[in-house]
N, CA, C and O of each residue as an XYZ file, in Angstrom:
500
protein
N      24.525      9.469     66.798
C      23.591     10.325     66.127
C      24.034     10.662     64.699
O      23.222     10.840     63.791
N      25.628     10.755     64.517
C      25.982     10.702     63.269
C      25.434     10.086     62.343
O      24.977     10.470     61.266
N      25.504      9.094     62.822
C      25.564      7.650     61.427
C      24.049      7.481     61.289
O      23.733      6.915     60.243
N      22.908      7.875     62.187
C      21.499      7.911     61.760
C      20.874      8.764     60.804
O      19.905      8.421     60.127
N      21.403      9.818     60.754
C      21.200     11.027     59.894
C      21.996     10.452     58.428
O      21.337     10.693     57.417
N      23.174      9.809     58.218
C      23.534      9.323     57.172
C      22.532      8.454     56.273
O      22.499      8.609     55.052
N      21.719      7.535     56.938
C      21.281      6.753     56.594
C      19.761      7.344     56.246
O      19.013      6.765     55.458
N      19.505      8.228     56.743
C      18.009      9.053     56.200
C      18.355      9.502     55.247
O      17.498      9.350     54.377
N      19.859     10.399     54.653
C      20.331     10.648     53.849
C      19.936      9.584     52.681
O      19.066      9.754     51.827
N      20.507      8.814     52.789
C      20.592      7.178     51.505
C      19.325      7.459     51.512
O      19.139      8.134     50.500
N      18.269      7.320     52.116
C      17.450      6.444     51.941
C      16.107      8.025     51.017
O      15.120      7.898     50.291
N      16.814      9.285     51.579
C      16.223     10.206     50.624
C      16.390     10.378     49.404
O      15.843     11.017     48.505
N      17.717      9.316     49.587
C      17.852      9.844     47.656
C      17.741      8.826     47.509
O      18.664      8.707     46.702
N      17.296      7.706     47.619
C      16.593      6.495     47.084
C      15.034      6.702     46.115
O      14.549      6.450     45.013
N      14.629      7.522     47.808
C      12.862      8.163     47.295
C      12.825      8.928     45.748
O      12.032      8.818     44.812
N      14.224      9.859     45.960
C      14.357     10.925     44.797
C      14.663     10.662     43.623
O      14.409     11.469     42.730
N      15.335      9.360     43.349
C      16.168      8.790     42.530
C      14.760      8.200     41.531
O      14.493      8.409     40.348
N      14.074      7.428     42.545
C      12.409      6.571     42.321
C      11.882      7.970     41.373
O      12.206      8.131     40.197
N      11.082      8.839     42.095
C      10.304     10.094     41.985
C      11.168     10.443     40.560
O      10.659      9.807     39.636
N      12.107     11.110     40.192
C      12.436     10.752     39.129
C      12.124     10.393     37.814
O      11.708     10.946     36.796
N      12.622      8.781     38.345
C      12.408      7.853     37.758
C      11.052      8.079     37.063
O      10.842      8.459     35.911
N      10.358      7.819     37.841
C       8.869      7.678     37.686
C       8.010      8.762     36.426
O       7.177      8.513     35.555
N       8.617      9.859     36.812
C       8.432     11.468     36.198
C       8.787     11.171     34.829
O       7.878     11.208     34.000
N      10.415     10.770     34.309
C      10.711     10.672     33.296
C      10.176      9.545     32.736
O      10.096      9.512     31.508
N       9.784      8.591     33.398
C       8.783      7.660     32.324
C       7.951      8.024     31.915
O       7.570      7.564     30.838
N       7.196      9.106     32.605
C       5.575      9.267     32.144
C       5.812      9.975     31.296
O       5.026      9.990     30.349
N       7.167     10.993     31.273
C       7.449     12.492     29.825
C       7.639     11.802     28.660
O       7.186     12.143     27.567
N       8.294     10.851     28.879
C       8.991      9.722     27.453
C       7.719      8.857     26.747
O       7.564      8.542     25.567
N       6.915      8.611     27.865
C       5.642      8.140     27.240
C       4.339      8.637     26.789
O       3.351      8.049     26.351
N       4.641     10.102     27.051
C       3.298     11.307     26.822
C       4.441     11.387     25.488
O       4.735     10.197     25.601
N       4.899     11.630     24.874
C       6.515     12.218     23.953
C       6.063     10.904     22.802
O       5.543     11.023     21.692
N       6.431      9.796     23.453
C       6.001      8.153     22.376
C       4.704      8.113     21.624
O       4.550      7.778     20.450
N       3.596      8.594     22.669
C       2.271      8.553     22.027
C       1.984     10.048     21.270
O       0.981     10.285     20.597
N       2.924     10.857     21.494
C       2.435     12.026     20.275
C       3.049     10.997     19.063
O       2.513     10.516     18.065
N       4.017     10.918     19.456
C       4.586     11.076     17.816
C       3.773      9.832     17.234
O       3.885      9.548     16.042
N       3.100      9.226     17.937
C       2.463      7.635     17.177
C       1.351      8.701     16.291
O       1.266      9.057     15.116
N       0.678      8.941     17.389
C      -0.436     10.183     17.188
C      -0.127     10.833     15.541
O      -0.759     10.523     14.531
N       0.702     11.535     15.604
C       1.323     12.659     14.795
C       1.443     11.495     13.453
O       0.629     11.590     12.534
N       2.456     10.469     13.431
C       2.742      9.709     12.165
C       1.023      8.974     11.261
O       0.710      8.972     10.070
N       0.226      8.406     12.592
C      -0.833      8.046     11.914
C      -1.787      9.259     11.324
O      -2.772      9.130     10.598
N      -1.285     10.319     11.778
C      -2.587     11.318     11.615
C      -2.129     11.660     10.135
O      -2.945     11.601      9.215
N      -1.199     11.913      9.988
C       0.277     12.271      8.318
C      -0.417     11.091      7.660
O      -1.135     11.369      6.699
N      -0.318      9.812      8.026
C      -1.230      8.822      7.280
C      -2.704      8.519      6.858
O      -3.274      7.651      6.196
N      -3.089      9.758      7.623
C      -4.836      9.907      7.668
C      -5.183     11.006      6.460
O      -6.221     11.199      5.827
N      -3.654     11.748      6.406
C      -4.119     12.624      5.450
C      -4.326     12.103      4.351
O      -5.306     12.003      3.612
N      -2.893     11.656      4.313
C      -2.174     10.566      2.539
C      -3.667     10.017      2.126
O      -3.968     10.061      0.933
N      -4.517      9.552      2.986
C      -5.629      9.220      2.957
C      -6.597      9.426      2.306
O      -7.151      8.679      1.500
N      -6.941     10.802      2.728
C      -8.044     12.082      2.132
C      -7.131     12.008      1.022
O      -7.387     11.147      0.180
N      -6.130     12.726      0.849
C      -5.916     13.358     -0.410
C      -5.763     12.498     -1.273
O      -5.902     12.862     -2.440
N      -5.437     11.120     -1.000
C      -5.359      9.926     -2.474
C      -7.137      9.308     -2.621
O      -7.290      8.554     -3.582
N      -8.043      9.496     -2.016
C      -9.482      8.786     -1.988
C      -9.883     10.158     -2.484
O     -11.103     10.033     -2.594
N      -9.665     11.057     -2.750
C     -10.315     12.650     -3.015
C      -9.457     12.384     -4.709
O     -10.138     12.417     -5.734
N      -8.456     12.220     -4.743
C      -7.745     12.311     -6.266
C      -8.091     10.978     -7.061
O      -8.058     10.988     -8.292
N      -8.443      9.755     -6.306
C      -9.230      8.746     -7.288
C     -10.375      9.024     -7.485
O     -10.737      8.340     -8.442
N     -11.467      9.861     -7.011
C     -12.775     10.036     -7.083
C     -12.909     11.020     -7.933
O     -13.912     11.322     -8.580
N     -11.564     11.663     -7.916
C     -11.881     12.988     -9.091
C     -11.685     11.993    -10.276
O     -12.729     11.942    -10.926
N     -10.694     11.169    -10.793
C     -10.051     10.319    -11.623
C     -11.254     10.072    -12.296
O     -11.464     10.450    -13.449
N     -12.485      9.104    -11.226
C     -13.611      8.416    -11.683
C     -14.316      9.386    -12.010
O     -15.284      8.842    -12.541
N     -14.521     10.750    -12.056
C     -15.695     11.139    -12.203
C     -14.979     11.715    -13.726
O     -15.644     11.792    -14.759
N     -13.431     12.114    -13.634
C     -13.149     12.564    -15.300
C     -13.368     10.951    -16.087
O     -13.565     11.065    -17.297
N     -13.362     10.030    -15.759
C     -13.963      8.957    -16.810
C     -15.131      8.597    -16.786
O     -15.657      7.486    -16.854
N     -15.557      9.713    -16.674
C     -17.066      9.505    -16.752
C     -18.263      8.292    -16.009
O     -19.337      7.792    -16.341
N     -17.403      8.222    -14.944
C     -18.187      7.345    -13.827
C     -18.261      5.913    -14.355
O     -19.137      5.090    -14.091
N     -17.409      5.785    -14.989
C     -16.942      4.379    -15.588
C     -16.247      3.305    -15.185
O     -15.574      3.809    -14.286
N     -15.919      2.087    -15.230
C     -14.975      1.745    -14.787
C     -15.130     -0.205    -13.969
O     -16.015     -0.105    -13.120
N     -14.889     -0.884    -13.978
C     -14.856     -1.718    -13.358
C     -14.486     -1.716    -11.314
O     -13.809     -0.984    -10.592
N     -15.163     -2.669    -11.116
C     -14.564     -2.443     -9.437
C     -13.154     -2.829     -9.194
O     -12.507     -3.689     -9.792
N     -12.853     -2.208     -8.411
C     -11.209     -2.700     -8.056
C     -11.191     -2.903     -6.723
O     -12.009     -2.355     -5.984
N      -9.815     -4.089     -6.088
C      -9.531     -4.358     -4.605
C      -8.609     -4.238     -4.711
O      -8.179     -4.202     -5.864
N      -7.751     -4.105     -3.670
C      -6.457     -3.991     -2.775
C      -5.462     -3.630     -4.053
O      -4.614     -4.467     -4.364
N      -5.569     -2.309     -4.843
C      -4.561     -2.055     -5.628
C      -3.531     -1.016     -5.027
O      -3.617     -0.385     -3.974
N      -2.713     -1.011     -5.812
C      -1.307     -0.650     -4.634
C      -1.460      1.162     -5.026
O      -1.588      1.554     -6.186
N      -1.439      1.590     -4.477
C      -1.239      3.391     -5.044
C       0.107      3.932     -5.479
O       1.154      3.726     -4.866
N      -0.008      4.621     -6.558
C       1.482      4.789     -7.560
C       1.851      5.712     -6.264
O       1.102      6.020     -5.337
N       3.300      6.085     -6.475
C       4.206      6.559     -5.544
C       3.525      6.552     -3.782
O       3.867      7.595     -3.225
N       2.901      5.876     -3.099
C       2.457      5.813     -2.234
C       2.706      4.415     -1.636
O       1.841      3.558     -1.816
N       3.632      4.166     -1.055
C       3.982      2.772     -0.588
C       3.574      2.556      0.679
O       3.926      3.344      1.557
N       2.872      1.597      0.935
C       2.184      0.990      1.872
C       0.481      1.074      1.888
O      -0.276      0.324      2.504
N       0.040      2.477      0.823
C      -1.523      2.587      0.378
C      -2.095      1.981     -0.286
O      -1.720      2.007     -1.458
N      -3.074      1.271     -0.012
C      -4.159      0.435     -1.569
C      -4.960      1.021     -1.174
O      -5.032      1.681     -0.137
N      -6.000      0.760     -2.343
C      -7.507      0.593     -1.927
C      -8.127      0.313     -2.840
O      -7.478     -0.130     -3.788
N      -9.903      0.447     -3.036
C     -10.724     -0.771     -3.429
C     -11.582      0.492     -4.069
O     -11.233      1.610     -3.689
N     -12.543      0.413     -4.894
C     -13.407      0.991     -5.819
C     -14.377     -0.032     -5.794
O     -14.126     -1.118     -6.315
N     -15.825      0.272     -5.058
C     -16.854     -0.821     -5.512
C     -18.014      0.409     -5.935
O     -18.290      1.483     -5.401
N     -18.604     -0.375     -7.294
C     -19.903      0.412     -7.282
C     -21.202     -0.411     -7.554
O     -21.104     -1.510     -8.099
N     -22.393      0.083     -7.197
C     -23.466     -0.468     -6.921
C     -24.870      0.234     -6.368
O     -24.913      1.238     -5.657
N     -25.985     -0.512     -6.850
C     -27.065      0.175     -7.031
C     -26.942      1.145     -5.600
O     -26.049      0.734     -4.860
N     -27.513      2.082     -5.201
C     -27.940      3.361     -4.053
C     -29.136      2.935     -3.711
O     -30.121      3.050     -4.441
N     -29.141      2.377     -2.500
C     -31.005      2.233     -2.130
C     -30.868      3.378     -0.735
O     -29.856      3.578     -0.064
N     -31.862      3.847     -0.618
C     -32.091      5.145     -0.010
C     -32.731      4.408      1.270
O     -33.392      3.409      0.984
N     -32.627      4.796      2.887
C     -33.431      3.634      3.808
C     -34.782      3.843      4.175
O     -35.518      3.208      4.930
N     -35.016      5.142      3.302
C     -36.580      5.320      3.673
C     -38.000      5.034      2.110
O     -39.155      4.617      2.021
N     -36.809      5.641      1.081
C     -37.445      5.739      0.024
C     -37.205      4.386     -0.852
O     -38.066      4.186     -1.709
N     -35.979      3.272     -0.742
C     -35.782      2.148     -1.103
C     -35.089      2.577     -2.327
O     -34.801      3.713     -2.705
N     -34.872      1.373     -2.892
C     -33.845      1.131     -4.254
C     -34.066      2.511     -5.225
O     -35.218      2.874     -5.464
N     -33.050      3.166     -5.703
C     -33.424      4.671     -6.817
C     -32.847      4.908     -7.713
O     -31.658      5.054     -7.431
N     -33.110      5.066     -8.967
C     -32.439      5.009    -10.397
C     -30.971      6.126     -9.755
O     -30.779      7.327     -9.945
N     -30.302      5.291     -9.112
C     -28.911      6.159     -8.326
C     -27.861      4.806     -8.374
O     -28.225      3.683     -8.024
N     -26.490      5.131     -8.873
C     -25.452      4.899     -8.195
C     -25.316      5.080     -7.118
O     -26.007      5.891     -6.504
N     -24.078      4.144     -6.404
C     -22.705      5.073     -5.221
C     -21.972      4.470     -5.302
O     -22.179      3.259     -5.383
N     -20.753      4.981     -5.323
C     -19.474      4.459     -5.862
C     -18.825      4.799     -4.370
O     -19.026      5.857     -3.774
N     -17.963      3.638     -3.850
C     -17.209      4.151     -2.657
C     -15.276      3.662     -2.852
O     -14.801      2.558     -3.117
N     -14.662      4.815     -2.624
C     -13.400      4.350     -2.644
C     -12.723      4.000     -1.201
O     -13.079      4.686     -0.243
N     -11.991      3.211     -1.048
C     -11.881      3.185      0.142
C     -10.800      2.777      0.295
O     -10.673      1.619     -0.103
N      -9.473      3.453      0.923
C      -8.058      4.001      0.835
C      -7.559      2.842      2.683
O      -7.738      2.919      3.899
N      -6.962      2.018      1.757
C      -6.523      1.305      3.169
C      -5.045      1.413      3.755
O      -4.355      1.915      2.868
N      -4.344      1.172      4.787
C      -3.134      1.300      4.958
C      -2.705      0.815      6.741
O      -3.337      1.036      7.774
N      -1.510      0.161      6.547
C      -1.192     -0.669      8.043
C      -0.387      0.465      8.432
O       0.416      1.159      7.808
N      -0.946      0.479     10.020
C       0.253      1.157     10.766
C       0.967      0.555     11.853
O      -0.103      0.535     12.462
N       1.634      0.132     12.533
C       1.725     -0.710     13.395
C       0.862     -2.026     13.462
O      -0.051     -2.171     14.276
N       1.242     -2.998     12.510
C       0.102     -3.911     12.115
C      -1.452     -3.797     12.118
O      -2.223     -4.712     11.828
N      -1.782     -2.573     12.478
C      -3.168     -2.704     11.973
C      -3.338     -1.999     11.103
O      -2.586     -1.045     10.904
N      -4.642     -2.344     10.145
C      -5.000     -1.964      9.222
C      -5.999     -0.728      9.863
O      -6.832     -0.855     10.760
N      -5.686      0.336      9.208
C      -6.669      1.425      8.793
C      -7.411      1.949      7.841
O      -6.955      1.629      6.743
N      -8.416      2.659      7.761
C      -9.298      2.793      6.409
C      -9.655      3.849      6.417
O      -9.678      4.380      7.528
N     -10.043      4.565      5.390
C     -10.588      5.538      5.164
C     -11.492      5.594      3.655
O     -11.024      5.451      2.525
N     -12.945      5.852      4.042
C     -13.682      5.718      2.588
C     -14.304      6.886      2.597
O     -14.553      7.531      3.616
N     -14.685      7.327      1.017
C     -15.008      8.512      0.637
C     -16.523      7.832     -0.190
O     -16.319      6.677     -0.562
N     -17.504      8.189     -0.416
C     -18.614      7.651     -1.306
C     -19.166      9.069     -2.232
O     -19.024     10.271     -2.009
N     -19.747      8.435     -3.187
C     -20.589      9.392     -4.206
C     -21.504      8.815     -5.011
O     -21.302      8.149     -6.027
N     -22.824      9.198     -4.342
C     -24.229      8.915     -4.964
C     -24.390      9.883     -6.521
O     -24.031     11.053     -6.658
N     -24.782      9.342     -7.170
C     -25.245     10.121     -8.729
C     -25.778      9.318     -9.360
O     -25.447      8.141     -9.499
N     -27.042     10.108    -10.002
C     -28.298      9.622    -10.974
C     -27.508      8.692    -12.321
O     -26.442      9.075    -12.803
N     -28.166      7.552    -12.760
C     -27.713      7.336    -14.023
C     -28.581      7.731    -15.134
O     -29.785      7.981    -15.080
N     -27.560      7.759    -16.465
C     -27.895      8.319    -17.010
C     -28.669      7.620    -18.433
O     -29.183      8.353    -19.279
């Protein structure tokens, strides 16, 4: 009767050892996906606030400017983005003596590419 009770022993802390196991994978992997979470979201900002500070840029040059692609952003390493502008057609009222200018702030995070675009319709003049 000894040696049966030993062996329920082993074999409970086998279960416990598993159970565990199991527990601390799922904490380490709820823990992995914040911080992915957390770093892209820090990158979502860099985002807003560099597509918000080129749009101010364009509007102090007087809404001027040639289109631009994939230019690199000063002190911002790993950010580009693109400046296209072009006629504004409206989908109900059609084509309208209107611009829209869209900037659009790109950046890889774990090999994929992410985007973020900002636009601004205004009358010409």
């Amino acid at each position: 009767m000894v040696y049966r009770s030993k062996g329920f022993v082993l074999i409970e802390v086998l279960i416990a050892v598993t159970i565990l196991a199991v527990v601390l994978l799922s904490v380490y992997s709820g823990i992995s996906s914040g911080i992915n979470v957390i770093n892209n979201s820090r990158n979502y900002t860099e985002a807003v606030v560099i597509s918000k500070s080129l749009m101010n840029d364009f509007r102090l040059n007087k809404m001027r400017g040639p289109d631009l692609q994939n230019i690199p952003v000063e002190d911002k390493p790993g950010f580009k983005y693109d400046r296209i502008t072009g006629r504004y057609e409206n989908i109900f009222l059609g084509p309208l003596i209107a611009q829209k200018t869209d900037i659009v702030v790109k950046w890889d995070y774990k090999g994929v590419e992410n985007t973020f675009q900002i636009s601004m319709v205004y009358q010409l003049k």
